[in-house]
LUMGU-229856 format. One record per residue (C-alpha): chain; x, y, z. Coordinates in steps of 0.1 Angstrom, whole numbers, plus 5000, padded with zeros to 4 digits. Layout:
{pt A, {X, Y, Z}}
...
***
This chain:
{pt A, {5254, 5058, 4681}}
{pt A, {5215, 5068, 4669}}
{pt A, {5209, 5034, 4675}}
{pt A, {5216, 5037, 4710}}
{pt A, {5197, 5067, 4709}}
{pt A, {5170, 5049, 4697}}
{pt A, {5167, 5023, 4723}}
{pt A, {5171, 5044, 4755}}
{pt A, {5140, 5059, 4765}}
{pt A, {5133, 5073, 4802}}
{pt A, {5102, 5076, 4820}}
{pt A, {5081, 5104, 4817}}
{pt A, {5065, 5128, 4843}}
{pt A, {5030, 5125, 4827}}
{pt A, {5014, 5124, 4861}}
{pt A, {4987, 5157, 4867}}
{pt A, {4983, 5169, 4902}}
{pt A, {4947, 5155, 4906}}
{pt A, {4964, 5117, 4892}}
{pt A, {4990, 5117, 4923}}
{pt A, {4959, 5128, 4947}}
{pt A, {4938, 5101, 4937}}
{pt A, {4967, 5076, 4932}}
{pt A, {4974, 5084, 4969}}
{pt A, {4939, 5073, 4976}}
{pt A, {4935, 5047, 4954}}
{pt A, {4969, 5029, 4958}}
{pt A, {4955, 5018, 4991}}
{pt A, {4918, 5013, 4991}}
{pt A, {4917, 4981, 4979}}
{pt A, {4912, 4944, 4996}}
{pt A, {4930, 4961, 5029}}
{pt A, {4898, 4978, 5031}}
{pt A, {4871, 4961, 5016}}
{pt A, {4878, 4925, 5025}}
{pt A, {4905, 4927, 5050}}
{pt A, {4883, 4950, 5072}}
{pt A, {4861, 4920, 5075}}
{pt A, {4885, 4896, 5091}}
{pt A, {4898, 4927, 5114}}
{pt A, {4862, 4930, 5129}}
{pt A, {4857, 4898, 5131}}
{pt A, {4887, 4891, 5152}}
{pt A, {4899, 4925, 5172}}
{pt A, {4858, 4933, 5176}}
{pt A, {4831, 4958, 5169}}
{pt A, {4858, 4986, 5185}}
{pt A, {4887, 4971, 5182}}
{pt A, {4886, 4969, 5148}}
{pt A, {4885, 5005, 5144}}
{pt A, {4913, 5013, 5171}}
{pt A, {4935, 4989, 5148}}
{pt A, {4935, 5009, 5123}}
{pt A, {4935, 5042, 5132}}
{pt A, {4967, 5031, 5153}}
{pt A, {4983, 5028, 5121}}
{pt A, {4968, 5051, 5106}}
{pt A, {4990, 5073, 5125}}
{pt A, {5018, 5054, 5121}}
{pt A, {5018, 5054, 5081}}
{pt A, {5009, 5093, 5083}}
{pt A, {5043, 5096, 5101}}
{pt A, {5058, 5075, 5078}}
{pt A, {5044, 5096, 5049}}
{pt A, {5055, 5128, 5061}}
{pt A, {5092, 5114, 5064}}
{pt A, {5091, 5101, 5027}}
{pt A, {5079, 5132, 5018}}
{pt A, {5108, 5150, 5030}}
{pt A, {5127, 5127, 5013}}
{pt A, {5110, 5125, 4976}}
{pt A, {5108, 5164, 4980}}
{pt A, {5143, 5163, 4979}}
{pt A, {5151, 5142, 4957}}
{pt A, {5119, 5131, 4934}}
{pt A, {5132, 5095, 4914}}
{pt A, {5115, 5065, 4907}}
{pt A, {5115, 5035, 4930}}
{pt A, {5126, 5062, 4957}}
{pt A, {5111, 5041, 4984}}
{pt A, {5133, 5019, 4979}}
{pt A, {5169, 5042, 4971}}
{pt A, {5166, 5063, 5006}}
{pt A, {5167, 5032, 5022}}
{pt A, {5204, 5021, 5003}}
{pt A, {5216, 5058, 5005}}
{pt A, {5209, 5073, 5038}}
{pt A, {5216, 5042, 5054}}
{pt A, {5233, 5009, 5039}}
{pt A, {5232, 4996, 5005}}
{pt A, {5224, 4963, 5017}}
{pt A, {5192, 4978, 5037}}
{pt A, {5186, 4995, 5002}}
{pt A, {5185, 4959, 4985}}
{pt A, {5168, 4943, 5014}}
{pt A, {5145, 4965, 5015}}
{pt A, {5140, 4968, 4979}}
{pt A, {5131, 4932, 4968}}
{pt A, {5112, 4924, 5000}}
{pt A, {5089, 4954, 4991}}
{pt A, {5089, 4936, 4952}}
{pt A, {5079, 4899, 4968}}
{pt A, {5059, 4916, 4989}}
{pt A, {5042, 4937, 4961}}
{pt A, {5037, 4903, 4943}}
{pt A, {5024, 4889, 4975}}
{pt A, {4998, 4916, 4974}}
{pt A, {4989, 4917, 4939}}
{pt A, {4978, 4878, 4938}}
{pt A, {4959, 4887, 4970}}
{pt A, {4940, 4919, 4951}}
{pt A, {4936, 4890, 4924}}
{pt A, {4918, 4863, 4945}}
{pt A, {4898, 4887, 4964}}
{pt A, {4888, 4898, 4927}}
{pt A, {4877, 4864, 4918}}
{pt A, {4859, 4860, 4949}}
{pt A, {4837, 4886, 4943}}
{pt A, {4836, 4878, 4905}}
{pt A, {4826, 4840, 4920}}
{pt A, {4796, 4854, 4937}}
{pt A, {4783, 4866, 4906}}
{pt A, {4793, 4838, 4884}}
{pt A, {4795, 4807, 4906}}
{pt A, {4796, 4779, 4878}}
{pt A, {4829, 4795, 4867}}
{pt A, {4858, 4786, 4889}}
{pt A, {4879, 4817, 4907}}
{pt A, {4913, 4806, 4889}}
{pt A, {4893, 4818, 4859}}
{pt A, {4886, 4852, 4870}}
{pt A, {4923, 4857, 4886}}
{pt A, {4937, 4849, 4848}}
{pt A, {4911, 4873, 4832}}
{pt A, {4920, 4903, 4857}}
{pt A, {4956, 4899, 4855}}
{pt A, {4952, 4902, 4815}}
{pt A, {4936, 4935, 4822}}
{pt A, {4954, 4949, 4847}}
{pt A, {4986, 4947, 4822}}
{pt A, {4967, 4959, 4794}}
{pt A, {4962, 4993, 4817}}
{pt A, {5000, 4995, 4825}}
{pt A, {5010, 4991, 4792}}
{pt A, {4993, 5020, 4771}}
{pt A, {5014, 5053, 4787}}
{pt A, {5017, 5070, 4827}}
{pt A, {4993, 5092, 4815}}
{pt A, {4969, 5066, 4809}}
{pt A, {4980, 5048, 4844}}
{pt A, {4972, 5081, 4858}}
{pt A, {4935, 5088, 4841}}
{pt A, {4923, 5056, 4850}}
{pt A, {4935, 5058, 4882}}
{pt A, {4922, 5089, 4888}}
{pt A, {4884, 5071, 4876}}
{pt A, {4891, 5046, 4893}}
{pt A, {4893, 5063, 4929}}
{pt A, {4865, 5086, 4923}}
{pt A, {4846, 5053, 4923}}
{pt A, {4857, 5044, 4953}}
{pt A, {4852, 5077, 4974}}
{pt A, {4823, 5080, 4965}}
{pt A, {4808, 5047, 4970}}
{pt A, {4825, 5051, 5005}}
{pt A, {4808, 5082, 5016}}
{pt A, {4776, 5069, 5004}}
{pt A, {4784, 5038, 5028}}
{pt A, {4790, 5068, 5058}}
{pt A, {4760, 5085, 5052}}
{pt A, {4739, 5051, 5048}}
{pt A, {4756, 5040, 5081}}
{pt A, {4749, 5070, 5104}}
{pt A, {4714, 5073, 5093}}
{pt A, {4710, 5034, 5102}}
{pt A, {4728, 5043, 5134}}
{pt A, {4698, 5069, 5143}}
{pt A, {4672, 5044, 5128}}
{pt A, {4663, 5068, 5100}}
{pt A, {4671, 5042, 5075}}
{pt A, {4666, 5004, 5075}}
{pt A, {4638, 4984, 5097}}
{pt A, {4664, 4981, 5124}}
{pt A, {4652, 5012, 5142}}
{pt A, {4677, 5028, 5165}}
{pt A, {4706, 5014, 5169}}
{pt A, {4734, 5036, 5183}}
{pt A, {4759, 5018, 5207}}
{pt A, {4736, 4987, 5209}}
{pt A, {4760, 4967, 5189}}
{pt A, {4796, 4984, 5209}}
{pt A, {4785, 4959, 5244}}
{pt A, {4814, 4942, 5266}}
{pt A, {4810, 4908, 5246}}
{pt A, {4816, 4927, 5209}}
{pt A, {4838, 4953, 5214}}
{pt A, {4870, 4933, 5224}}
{pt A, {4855, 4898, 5221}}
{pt A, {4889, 4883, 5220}}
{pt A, {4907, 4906, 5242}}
{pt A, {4931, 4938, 5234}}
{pt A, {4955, 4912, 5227}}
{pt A, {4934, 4902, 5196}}
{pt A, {4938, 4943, 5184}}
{pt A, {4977, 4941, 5188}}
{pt A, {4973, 4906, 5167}}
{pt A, {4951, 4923, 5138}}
{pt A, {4978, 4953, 5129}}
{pt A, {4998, 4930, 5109}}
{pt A, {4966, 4927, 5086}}
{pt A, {4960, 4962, 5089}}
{pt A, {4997, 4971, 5080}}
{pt A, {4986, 4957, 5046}}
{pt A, {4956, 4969, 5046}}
{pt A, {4978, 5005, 5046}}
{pt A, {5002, 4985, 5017}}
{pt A, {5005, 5010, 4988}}
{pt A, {5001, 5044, 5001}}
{pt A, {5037, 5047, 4994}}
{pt A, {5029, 5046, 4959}}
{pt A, {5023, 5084, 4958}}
{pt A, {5062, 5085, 4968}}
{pt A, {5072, 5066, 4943}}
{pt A, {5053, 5079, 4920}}
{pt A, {5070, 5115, 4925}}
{pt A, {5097, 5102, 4897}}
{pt A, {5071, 5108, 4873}}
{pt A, {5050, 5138, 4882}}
{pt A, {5048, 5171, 4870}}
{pt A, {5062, 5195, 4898}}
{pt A, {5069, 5170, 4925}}
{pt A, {5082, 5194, 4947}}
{pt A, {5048, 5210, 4947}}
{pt A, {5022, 5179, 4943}}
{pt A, {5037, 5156, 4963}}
{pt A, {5033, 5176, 5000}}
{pt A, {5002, 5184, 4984}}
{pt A, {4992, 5148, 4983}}
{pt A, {5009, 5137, 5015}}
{pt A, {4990, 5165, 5036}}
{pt A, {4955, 5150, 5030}}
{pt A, {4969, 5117, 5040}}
{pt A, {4957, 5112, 5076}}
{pt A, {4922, 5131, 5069}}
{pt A, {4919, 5105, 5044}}
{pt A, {4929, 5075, 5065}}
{pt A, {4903, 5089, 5090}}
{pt A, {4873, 5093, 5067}}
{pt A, {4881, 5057, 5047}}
{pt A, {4895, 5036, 5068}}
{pt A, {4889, 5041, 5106}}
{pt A, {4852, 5059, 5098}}
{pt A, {4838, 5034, 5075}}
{pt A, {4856, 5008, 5099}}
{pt A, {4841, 5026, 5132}}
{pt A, {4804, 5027, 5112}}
{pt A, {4803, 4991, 5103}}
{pt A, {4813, 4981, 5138}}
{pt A, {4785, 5005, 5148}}
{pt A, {4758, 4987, 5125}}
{pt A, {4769, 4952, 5114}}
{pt A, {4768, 4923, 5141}}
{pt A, {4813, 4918, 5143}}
{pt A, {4803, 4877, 5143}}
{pt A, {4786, 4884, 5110}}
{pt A, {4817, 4898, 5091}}
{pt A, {4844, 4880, 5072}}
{pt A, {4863, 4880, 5044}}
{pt A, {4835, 4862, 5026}}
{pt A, {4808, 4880, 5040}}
{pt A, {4822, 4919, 5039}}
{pt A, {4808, 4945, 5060}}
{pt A, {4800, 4967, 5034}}
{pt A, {4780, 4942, 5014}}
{pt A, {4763, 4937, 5044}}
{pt A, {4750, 4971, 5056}}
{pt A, {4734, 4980, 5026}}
{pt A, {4717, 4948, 5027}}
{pt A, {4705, 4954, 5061}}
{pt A, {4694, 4995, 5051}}
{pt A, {4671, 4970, 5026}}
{pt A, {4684, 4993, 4993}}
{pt A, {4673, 4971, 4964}}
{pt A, {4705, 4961, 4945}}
{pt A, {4726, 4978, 4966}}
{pt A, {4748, 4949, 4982}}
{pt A, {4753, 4938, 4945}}
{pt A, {4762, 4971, 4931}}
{pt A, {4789, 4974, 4965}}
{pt A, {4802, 4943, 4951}}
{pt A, {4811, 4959, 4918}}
{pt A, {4822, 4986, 4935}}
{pt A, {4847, 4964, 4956}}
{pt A, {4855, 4947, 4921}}
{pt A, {4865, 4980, 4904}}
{pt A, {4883, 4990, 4935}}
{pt A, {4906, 4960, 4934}}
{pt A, {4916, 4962, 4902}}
{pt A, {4923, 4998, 4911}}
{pt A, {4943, 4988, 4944}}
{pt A, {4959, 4958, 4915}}
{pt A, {4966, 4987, 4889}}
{pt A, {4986, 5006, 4919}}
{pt A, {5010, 4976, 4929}}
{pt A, {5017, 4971, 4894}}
{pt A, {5025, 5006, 4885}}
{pt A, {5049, 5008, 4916}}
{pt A, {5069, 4982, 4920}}
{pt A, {5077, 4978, 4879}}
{pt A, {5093, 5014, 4888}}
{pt A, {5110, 4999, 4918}}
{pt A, {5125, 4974, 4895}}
{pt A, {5137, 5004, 4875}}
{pt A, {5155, 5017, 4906}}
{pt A, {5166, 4986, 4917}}
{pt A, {5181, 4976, 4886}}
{pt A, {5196, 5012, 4878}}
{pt A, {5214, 5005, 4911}}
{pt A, {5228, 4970, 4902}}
{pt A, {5202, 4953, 4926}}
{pt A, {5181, 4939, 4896}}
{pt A, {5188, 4923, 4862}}
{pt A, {5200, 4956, 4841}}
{pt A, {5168, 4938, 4813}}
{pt A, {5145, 4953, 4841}}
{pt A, {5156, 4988, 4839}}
{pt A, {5146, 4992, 4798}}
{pt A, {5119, 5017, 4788}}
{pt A, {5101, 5018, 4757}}
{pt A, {5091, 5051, 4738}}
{pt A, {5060, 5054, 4756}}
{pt A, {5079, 5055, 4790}}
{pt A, {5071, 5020, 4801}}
{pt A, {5092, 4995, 4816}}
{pt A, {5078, 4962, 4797}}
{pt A, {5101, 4939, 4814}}
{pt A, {5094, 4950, 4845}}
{pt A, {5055, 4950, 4846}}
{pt A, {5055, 4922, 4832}}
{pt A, {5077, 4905, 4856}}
{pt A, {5054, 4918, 4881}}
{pt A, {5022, 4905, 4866}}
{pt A, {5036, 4869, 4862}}
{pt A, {5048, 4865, 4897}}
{pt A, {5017, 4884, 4910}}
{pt A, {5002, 4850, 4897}}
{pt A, {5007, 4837, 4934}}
{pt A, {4971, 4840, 4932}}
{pt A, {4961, 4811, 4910}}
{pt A, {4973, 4789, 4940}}
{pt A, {4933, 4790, 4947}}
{pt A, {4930, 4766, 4919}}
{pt A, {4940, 4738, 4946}}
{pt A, {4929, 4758, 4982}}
{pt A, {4900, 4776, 4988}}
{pt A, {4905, 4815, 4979}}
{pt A, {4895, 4827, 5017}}
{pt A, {4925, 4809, 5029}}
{pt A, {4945, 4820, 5006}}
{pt A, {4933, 4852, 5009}}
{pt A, {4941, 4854, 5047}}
{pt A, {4971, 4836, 5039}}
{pt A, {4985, 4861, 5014}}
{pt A, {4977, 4894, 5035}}
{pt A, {4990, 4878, 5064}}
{pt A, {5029, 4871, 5053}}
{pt A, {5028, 4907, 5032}}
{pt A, {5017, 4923, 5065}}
{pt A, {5044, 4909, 5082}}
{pt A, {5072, 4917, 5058}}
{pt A, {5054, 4955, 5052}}
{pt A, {5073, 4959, 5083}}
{pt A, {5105, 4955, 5073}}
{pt A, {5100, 4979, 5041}}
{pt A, {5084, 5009, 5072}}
{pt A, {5112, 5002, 5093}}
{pt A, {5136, 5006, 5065}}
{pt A, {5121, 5043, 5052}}
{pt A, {5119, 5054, 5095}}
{pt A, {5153, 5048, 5097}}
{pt A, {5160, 5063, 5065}}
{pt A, {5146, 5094, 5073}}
{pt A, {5163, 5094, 5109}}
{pt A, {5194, 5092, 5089}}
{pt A, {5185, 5116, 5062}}
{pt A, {5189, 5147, 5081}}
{pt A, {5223, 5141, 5093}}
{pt A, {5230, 5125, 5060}}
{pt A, {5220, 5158, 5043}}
{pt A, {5241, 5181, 5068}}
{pt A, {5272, 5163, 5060}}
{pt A, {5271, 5170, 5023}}
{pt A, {5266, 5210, 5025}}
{pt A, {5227, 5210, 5023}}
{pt A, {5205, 5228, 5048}}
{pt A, {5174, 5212, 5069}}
{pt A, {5158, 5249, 5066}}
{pt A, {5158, 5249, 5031}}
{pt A, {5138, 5215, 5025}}
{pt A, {5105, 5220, 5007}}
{pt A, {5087, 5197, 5031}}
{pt A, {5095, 5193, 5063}}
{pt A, {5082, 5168, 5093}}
{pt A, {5073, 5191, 5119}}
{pt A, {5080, 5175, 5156}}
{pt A, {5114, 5151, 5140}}
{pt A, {5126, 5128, 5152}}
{pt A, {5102, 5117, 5183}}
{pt A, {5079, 5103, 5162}}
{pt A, {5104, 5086, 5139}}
{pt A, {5117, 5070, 5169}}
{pt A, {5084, 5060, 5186}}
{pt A, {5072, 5045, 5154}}
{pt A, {5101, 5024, 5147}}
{pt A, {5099, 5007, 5182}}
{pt A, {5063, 5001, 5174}}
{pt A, {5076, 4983, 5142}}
{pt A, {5093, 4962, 5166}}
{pt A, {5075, 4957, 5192}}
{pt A, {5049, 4944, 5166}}
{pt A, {5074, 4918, 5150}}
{pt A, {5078, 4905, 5182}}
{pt A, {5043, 4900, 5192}}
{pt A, {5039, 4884, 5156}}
{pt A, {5064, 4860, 5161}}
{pt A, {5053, 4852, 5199}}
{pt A, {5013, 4847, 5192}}
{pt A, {5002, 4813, 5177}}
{pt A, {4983, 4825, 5156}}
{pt A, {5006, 4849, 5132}}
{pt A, {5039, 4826, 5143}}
{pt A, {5034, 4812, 5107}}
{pt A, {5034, 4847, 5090}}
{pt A, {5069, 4850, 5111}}
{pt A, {5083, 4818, 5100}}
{pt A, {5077, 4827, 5061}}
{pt A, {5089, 4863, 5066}}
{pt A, {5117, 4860, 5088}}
{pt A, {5139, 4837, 5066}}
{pt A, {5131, 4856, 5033}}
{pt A, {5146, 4888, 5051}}
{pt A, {5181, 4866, 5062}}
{pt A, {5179, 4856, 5028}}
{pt A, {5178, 4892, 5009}}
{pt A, {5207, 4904, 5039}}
{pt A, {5224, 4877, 5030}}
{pt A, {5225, 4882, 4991}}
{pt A, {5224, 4918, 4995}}
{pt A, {5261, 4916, 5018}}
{pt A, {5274, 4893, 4987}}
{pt A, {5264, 4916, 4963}}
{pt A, {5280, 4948, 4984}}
{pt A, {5313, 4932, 4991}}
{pt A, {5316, 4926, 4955}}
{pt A, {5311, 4959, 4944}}
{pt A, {5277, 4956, 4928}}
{pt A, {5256, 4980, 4943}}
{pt A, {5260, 5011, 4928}}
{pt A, {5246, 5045, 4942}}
{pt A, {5219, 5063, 4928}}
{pt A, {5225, 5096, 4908}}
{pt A, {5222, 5120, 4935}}
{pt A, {5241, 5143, 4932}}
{pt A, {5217, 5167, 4905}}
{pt A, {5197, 5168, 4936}}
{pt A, {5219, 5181, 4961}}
{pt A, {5240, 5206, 4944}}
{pt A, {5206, 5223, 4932}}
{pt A, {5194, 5220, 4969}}
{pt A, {5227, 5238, 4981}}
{pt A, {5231, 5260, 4950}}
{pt A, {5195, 5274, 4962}}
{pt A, {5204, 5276, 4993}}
{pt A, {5234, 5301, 4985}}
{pt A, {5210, 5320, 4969}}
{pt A, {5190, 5325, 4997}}
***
């Protein structure tokens, strides 16, 4: 019996306020913002790059608000994943589950090779496979210590970030007025009818599936609610300063490098933000942008890992996962799961035999397209959740966080999900994202119906949750 004792540990709620704010932050800025940005430019245009993402921007701000509600609720780890299974289907909880995991890894060898293409430029005799090895090693070194740790160098980590970025904004608008850099004024010069939309709207629609991973990890805040201290409390807090975020970081660093950089000089190679501070003529400064960038992706790298080893957790509390990946060590770590993540998160050494842009591209492109499936899973989860939550004795009123205007914009984002897959599918140039994604998600229903009608799946504990929801609500 104290043996058994002995080998069950739990994880622990280690995680500060001020870690889940700047986990928020830094789950997502990353190579979604950095590099991706570049190829978004490049392709939707000096304008349409911007209108990309703050288009979904507002989608994932709906979608955090609906989580929200949810992980209020019920705070567990891997809860991205378990509303899915619960308020819907069990099989939609398991597809929904391991196509975020393959997904995650997907994302993770991208935050890799866009970490060794950076480390490249700096070290060009030493090959990019190199690099990808040498993060990786770190990156499990930080998840292995404690959540606290996680959380602290998270929390370092970010501040790097935001403030490199509002040092970008400021550098940017002064270049826009000509106050800085020997461009003089520039203002909407660069925003003409050949740059804006160079390849049509068409090319905008096109570039969300690379912005939907750009977004990839902002969840992490919900799953991280499992092990914070006073989630009801924190996690709202978090998930309120979402959208002024996503406008700040992403569609005003976006809008300002639009605004400054010439879109046919962006890439994934050549970022944006590199290039602006070269233009403003700083001494050093492109260089020092490019450690920033580094730092940030082993932030954005730190993030995946850190959520979807607790995803494993859910999954495999649930019977949806090997029952090895649910173990936790003393310090509240789940070995076998982070390290299942790091190893399959080696995708990225595939730039050993193709170059790491490709790659790159390649990478973000399939995990964009199957971060739809995962979105459309937690909308319809928490258009279900309500009703779900009304039929077992609880009360809408009483829920800690609510989403103000449900469900129209639950609804409206959901067909926008669609209507995106479709337009992936139909265009040329993302069919190929389609044809990898769409037969991985036949192949997870598929397993996930096996698994079901044999009695595998298993619910998640629930039940703590909702009879101190409805004892509280007697109260009141």
């Amino acid at each position: 019996m104290n043996t058994m004792e002995n080998k069950t540990y739990n994880l622990q709620r280690g995680l500060k306020s001020r870690h889940l704010t700047m986990i928020s932050i830094g789950g997502t800025i990353g190579t979604g913002l950095f590099l991706a940005s570049g190829n978004v430019v490049s392709k939707a245009g000096a304008l349409g790059g911007p209108i990309a993402y703050l288009a979904i921007g507002i989608l994932v701000y709906v979608l955090m608000k609906g989580l929200g509600e949810m992980s209020t609720f019920m705070p567990i780890p891997g809860g991205y994943t378990t509303y899915s299974g619960l308020f819907v289907h069990p099989v939609l909880g398991f597809m929904v589950g391991w196509n975020l995991c393959i997904n995650g890894f997907l994302g993770l060898g991208a935050e890799i090779v866009g970490g060794g293409m950076i480390l490249n430029q700096f070290f060009p005799g030493i090959p990019p496979v190199a690099f990808c090895i040498g993060l990786s090693l770190l990156i499990l070194m930080l998840n292995m210590i404690d959540v606290k740790s996680y959380g602290e160098a998270e929390f370092w980590f970010a501040g790097i970030k935001v403030v490199a970025i509002i040092i970008f904004l400021i550098v940017g608008v002064l270049m826009v007025f000509g106050l800085i850099g020997n461009q003089g004024f520039i203002g909407l010069s660069n925003w003409s009818s050949d740059s804006m939309f160079p390849h049509g709207f068409a090319a905008v629609i096109l570039m969300m599936t690379g912005v939907i991973w750009s977004y990839l990890g902002v969840e992490t805040v919900v799953v991280a609610a499992g092990e914070a201290e006073k989630p009801q409390h924190n996690v709202p807090r978090a998930i309120n300063t979402i959208f002024f975020r996503i406008l700040i970081f992403y569609v005003g660093s976006v809008t300002v490098m639009g605004l400054v950089v010439p879109y046919e000089n962006v890439s994934v190679l050549s970022n944006g933000y590199a290039g602006l501070f070269e233009m403003a003529g700083i001494p050093g400064a492109a260089t020092i942008m490019n450690i920033v960038i580094l730092t940030s992706l082993a932030s954005a790298a730190n993030s995946i890992v850190y959520a979807l080893s607790r995803t494993l957790v859910a999954l495999s509390k649930e019977g949806k996962a090997p029952k090895a990946l649910s173990k936790v060590n003393k310090r509240g770590i789940p070995v076998n799961a982070v390290i299942l993540t790091l190893f399959l998160g080696q995708v990225s050494l595939i730039t050993s035999f193709v170059s790491p842009d490709k790659v790159f591209v390649w990478l973000i492109s399939i995990a964009g397209f199957n971060t739809l499936l995962g979105w459309f899973g937690s909308f319809l989860a928490h258009y279900r959740f309500r009703k779900w939550l009304v039929a077992n004795g609880g009360s809408v009123d009483k829920l800690k966080f609510k989403m103000g205007t449900y469900p129209i914009p639950t609804i409206i984002c959901l067909a926008a999900l669609i209507a995106i897959a479709i337009y992936t599918a139909y265009s040329a140039d993302t069919r190929f994202s389609f044809y990898i994604g769409a037969p991985m998600l036949v192949l997870y229903f598929i397993i996930g119906t096996y698994l079901s009608k044999k009695g595998k799946l298993q619910e998640p504990d629930y039940k703590p949750y909702l009879e101190a929801h409805i004892d509280e609500t007697e109260i009141k």
